[in-house]
N, C-alpha and C positions, 0 to 999 in steps of 0.2 A: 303466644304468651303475652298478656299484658301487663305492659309497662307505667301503665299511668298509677300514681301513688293513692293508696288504699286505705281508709284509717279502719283498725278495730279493735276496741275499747281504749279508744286513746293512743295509738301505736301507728305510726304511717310505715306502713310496705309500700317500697318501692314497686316489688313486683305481688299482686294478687295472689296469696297461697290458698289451695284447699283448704275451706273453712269444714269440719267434720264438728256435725250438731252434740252438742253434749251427750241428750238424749242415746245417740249410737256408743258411747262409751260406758264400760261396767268396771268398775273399781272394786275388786273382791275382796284385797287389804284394808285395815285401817292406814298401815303406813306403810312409805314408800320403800322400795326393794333396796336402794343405796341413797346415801348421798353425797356431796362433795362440793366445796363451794360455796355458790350459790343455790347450786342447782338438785333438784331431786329427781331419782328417775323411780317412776312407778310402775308394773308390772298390771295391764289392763288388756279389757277383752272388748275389740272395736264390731258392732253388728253389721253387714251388708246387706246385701237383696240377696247374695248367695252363700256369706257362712258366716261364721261370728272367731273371728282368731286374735290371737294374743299380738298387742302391739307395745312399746314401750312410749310412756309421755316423760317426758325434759320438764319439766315445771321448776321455772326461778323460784327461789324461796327467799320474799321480799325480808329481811332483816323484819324483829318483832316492832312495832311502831313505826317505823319506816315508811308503812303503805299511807300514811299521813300525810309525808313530806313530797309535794310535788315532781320536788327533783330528782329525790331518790328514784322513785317510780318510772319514771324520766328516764332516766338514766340506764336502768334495768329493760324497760321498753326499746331502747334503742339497740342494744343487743342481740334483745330478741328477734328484731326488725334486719339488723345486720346478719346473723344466722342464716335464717333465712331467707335472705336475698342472696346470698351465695348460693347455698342450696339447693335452691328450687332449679336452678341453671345447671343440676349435677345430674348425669345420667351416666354409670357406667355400673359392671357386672362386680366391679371392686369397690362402690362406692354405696354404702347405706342407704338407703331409698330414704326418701322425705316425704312421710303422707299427708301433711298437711299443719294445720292448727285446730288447738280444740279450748273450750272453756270449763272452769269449773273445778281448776287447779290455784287459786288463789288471783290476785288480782289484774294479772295478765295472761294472755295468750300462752300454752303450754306447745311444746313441739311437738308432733307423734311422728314415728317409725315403726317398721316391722320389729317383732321382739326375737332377739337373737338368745337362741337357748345355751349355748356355750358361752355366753356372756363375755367379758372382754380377753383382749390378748391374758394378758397377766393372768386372769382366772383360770384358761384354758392350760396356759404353762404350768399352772403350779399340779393341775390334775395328773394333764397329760405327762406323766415325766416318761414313758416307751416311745416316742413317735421315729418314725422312720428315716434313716436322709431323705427319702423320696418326699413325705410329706413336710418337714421342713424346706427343701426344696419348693415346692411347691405353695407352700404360704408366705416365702419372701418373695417368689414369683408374684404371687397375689399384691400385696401390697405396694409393688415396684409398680406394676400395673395400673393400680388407681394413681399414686403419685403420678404419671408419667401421663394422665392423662388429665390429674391438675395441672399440671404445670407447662402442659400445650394449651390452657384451657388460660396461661398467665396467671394462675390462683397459688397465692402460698396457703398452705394448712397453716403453721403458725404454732402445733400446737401437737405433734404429731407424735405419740406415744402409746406405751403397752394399755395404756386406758383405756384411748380411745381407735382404738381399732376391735372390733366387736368379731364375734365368731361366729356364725349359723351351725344349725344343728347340726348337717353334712362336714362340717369343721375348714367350712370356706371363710375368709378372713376380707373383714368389708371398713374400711375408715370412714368414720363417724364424725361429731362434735366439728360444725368451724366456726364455734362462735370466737377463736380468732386469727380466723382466715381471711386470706385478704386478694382483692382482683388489683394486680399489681399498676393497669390502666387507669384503674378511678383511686387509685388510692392518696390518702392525703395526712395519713399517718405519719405520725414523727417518732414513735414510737414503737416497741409491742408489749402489747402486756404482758402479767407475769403467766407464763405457761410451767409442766411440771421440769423442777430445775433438772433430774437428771437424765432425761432426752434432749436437754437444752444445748443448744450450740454454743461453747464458750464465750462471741462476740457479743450475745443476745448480756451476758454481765459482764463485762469489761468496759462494755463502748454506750457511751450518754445516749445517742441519739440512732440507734441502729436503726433500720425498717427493716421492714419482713423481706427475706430474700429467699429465693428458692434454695442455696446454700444451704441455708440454717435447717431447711426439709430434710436434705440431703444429709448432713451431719445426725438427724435426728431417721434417719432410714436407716444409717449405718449402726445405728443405738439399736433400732428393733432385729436388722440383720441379728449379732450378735444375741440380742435374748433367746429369738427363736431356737436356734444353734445350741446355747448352753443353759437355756431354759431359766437364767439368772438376772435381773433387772438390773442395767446400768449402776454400776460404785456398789454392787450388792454388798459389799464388805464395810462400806460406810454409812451407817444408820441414819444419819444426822444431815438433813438436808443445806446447813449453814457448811460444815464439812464437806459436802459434793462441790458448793459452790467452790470453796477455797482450794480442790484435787481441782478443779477445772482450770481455775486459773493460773495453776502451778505449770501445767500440762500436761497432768495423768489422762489418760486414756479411761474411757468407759469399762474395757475391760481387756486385761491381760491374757496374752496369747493363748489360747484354746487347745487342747489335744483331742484329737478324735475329730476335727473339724479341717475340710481341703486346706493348705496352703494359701490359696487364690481367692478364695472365698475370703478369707482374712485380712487378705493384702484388699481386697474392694472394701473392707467397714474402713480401714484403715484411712483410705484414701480420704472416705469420709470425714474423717474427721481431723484433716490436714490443720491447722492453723491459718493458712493461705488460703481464704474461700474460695480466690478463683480458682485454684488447684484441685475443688474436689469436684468429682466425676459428675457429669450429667442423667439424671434418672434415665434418660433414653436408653445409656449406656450401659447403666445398670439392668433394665428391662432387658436388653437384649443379650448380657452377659447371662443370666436366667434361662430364659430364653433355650441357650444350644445346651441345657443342664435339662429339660423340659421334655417328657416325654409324649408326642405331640396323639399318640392314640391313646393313653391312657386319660389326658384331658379332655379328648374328645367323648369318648367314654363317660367321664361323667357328667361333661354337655349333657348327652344325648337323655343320661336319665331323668334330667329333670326338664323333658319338654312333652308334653301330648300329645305324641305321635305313636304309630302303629312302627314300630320294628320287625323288618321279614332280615330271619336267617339267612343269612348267604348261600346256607347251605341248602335253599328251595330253591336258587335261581340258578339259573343254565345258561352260558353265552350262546348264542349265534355266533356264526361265523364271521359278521361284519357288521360295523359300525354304521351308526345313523350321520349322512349327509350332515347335519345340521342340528343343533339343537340348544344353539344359545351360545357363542364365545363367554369366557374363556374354556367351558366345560366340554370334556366329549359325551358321548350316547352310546351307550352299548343295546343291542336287543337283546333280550334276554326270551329266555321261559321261566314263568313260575309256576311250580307243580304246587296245588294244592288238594285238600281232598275232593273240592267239587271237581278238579279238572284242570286242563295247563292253558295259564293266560300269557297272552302275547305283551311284553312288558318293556318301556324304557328306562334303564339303569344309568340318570344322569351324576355319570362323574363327577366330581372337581378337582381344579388342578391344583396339585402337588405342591406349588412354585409359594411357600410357604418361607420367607425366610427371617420373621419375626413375631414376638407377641402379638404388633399390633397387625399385621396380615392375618391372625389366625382369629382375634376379637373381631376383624368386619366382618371375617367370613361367618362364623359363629352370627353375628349379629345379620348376615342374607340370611341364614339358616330360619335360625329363632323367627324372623318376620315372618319370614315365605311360609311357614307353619302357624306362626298366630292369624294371618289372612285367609289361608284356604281353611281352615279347620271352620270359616263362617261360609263357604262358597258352597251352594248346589244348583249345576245350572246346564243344560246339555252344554251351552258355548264358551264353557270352564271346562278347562282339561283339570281332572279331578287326581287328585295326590292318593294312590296308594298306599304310599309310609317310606320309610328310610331304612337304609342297608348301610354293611359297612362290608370291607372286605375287598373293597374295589379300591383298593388307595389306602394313604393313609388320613383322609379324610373322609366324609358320608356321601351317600350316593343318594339322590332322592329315586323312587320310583313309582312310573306314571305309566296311562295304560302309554301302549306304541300307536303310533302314527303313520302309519305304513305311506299317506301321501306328502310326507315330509312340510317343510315349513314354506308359508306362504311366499315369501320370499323366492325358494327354490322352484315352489310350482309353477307359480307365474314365468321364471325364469326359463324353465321344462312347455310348458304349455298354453304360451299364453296368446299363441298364434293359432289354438285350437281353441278357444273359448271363445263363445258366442257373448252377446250383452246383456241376455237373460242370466247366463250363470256367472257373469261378472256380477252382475245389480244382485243374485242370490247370496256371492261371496260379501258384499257389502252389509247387504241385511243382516247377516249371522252376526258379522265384529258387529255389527250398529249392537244390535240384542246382547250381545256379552256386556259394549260400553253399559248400556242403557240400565243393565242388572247390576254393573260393578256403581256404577252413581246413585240406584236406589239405597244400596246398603252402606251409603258414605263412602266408599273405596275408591279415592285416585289410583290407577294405574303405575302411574311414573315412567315407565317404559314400554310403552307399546311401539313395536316395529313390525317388520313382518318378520323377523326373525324369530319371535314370541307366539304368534297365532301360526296354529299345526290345521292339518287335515288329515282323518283317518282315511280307512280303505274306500269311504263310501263317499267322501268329497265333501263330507262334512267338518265345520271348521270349529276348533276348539281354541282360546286363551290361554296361556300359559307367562310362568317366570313371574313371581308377587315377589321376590326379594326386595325391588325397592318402591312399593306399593305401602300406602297409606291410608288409615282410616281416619276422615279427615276431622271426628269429633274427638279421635285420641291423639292427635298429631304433637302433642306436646306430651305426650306421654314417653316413658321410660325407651320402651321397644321402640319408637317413632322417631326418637331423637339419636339416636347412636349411629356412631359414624359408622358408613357402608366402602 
């Protein structure tokens, strides 16, 4: 990532964003799809070397005469310059991707993103009025998730409402907008701006001189808890945003007790929205209260569908009587057989362990998965042990499966026989890892982990590569999949 400051069109980035050429952008509206603020968001189609898909741009809209006044623009600039910089440092499965900057939106810099077809929370709420406990469930899980990975990350959102939290077509739920978020480390705010008043945290108007505090997140998580749940937006009953201000400070509640909605689930917005900041719960705590509500095959279920990989039926594969020696802690190996029509192959059914006992245990794994799958679907090489596809049915987690290795793992060989091995087929075992290294560096791919615990031998003593979970392709290293914690 570089850090050295960037100007373009006037605007110094701290950190370098994707600059995406006007040119790749198509604007099929005359006018933008919303607006709000300052800002417009427009509904556009970004062209690639492999498809042309619908992205959203943020485009400031400089006040009429304005773009005259230096300062103004200025000022508008630094914003955009501030977004940004936070942003570009976001990688998670709950957090809106940032594809870059583009021009050709008015007199600065425009933000783009993927285009979210469900549009914001609020939009989705008002359609959606059947949705299930499960998927309610399931989208405050979401959301607690990205918070919780702000805020290990020391970032407050700042700003954090039914607006801006965007919904994908599959009706996954992603936090958007920080232009006024803040990295608690560098910050030198005396202030916060004004965000929308009723997700606001009562402190942010009572008190002169507040800063942004994870709190104030926190009280504003327990506002979206609730919407999700009764489908109704913070003080729905009071039109008048001078009015929300004034129930806030009295100390009404965002919304009164709910029927149809757990007990417990209640008592958590609640806590949120204590008076006493330090009294309200820690998003961690909230993730993980989700979390034991979370049904941990049905999300991996829909992992699985949005990755491209070859899924084999459970019901082709056959155990063996016993397990492979070795095949990478913490996972076991089963042998399997796969019948298919050409015939029954000899196959390793690598487990994962169970030992599952939070969100964020279940986001790395997820996040070895996803890699180990964006790396090998580029690999073809004898001295790559080649990825067959994923199974599930063996846990309640995926199995990947690879051919079997009847000479088990380098490691164990040597271990078995390596007071029978002469110095020719020592110098032969070397050649082979050399040739695997040698292919995995032409295609940009660090390893990360090479042991001999990772390189196998089939029946015939030939040696294959294996385990890309934390393997890196070094010209995407700063990329979304590259950067997620393992």
């Amino acid at each position: 990532m570089n850090n050295t400051n960037v100007e373009s069109k006037g605007i110094m980035f701290k950190i370098k964003p994707n600059t995406i050429p006007a040119t790749a952008i198509q604007r099929p509206e005359l006018f933008p799809i919303c607006s709000g603020g300052f800002n417009d968001i427009w509904k556009c189609f970004m062209s690639t070397q492999s498809e042309n898909r619908p992205v959203a741009i943020k485009a400031v809209r400089v006040p009429q005469h304005a773009d005259r006044e230096p300062q103004v623009v200025r000022t508008f600039g630094q914003r955009i310059s501030h977004e940004a910089y936070v942003w570009i440092q976001l990688s998670h499965e709950s957090i809106l991707p940032f594809e870059g900057v583009t021009e050709g939106f008015g007199p600065l810099p425009a933000l783009v993103t993927p285009w979210m077809e469900n549009g914001s929370l609020n939009d989705y709420l008002r359609r959606e009025v059947n949705l299930s406990r499960e998927k309610k469930l399931t989208m405050v899980r979401e959301v607690a998730a990205g918070l919780r990975y702000l805020h290990d990350k020391d970032i407050v959102h700042g700003d954090l409402t039914g607006t801006n939290i965007l919904v994908s077509g599959d009706g996954t739920l992603h936090i958007g907008d920080f232009s006024l978020s803040t990295i608690l480390a560098e910050s030198d705010h005396n202030s916060y701006h004004v965000g929308n008043v009723r997700w606001m945290a009562p402190e942010v108007i009572t008190m002169d001189d507040i800063k942004p505090t994870k709190a104030c997140d926190i009280y504003s998580y327990g506002c979206i808890m609730m919407q999700v749940f009764s489908g109704r937006q913070p003080y729905h009953n009071i039109r008048n945003s001078i009015a929300v201000m004034g129930a806030k400070m009295r100390g009404i509640e965002p919304f009164s007790q709910l029927t149809g909605v757990d007990e417990d689930i209640q008592e958590v917005s609640q806590r949120c929205w204590l008076r006493e900041i330090r009294q309200r719960p820690l998003v961690a705590d909230i993730a993980d209260f989700f979390w034991l509500r979370t049904d941990i095959k049905e999300t991996t279920k829909k992992f699985l569908s949005n990755l491209a990989v070859n899924i084999i039926p459970q019901t082709v594969l056959t155990k063996c009587s016993h397990y492979a020696d070795d095949f990478s802690h913490p996972s076991s190996t089963l042998e399997c057989k796969w019948l298919q029509e050409s015939g029954i192959t000899e196959v390793a059914v690598k487990t994962m362990s169970d030992n599952v006992d939070s969100q964020s245990d279940l986001d790395k794994i997820h996040s070895r998965i996803r890699r180990e799958i964006y790396v090998m679907e580029r690999l073809r090489r004898e001295t790559i042990l080649p990825l067959y596809g994923i199974t599930t049915g063996f846990g309640v987690l995926p199995s990947f499966v690879y051919p079997w290795m009847a000479g088990g793992s380098l490691h164990d060989y040597l271990k078995r026989d390596n007071s029978n091995l002469n110095a020719r087929r020592k110098l032969d075992i070397l050649v082979q890892v050399a040739d695997g290294i040698k292919y995995l560096h032409k295609q940009d791919i660090a390893h990360g982990n090479l042991t001999g615990d990772v390189i196998f031998l089939d029946a015939s003593g030939r040696v294959r590569i294996a385990e890309f979970s934390h393997s890196v392709i070094l010209a995407e290293a700063n990329s979304r999949i590259f950067s997620e914690q393992l």
